[in-house]
C-alpha positions in Angstrom: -212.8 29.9 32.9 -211.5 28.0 30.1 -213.3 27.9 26.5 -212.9 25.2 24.5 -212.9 27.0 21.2 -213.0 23.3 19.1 -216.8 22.7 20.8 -218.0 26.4 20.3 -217.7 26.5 16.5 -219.3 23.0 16.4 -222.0 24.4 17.9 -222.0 27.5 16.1 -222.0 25.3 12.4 -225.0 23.2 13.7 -226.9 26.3 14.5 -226.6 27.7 11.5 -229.5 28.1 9.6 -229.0 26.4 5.9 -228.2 29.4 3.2 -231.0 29.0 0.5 -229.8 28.9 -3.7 -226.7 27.8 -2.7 -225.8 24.5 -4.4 -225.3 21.6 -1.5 -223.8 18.3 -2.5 -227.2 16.7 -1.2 -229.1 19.4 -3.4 -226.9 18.7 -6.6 -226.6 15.8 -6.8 -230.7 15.0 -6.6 -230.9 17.5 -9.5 -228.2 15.6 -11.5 -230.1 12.0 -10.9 -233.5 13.8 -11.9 -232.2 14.8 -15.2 -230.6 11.3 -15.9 -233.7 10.0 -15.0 -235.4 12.4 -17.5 -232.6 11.8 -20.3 -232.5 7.7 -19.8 -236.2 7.9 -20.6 -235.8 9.2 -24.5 -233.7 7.8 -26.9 -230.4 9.5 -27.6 -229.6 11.5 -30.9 -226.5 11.7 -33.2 -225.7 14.2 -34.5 -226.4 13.1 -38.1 -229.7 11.8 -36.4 -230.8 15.7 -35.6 -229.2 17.2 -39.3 -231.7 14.3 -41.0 -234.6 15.8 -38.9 -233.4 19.3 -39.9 -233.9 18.1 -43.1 -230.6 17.5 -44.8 -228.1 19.6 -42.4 -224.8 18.1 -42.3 -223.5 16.6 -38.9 -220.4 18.9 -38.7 -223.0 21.8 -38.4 -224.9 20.3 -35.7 -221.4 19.8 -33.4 -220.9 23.4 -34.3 -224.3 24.9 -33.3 -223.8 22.6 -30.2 -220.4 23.9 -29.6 -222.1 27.8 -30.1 -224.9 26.9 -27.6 -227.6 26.8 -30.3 -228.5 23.5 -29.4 -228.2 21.8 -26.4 -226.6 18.7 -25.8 -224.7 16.0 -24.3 -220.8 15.1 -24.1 -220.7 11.6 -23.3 -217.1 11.0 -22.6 -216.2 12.4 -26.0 -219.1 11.8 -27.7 -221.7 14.4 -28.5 -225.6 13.4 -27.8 -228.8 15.0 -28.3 -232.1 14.4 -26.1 -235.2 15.1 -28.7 -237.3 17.1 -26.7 -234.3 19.0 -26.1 -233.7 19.8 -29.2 -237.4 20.4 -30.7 -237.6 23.2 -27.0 -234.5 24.6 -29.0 -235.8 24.9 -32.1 -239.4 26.4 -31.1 -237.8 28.6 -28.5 -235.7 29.9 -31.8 -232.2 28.9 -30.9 -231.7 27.0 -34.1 -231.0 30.2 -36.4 -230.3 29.3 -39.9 -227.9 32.3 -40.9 -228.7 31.7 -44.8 
C-alpha cells in the first residue's frame, strides 16, 4: 500500500490544535492596529513638548531617558514621539527618576 506522505502531513497540520501565547501573524497584527488605533486618538509629543511639562527639562534628556527605557515612546522613522497618557503612566508608575 502506498502512502502519500505530501497528503498525511497536510492533514496532520490541519489537525493540529492552535498553540496558545504564541504570537500568529493574524494575532499580531490585530494587536499592532489596536495600539494605532489607541495612539492616533492622542496628540503626539516632542520631546521638548514632555521636558516643558517636566517643567523645564531639556529635550536631549528626554531622548536619553527614552533611549534608557525611562519613558516610553515612539520612533517614527527617525523621529522620536511621545503618546501623553504614556508618558503621565510612566511618571506615576515612577519610571521618570530624577537622579539629582
Amino acid at each position: 500500500m502506498a502512502v502519500n506522505v505530501a497528503a498525511a502531513r497536510s492533514r496532520a497540520r490541519r489537525h493540529q490544535p492552535r498553540r496558545v501565547g504564541v504570537d500568529t501573524p493574524e494575532s499580531a497584527t490585530a494587536r499592532f492596529q489596536m495600539e494605532a488605533a489607541r495612539v492616533l486618538d492622542e496628540p503626539l509629543l516632542t520631546a521638548a513638548e514632555v521636558g516643558a511639562l517636566l517643567g523645564d527639562v531639556p529635550a536631549k534628556t528626554i531622548l536619553q531617558y527614552a533611549r534608557d527605557g525611562r519613558l516610553p515612546c515612539l520612533r517614527i522613522g527617525k523621529h522620536v514621539r511621545f503618546v501623553r497618557s504614556d508618558v503621565d503612566r510612566a511618571l506615576s508608575a515612577g519610571g521618570y527618576r530624577d537622579r539629582s
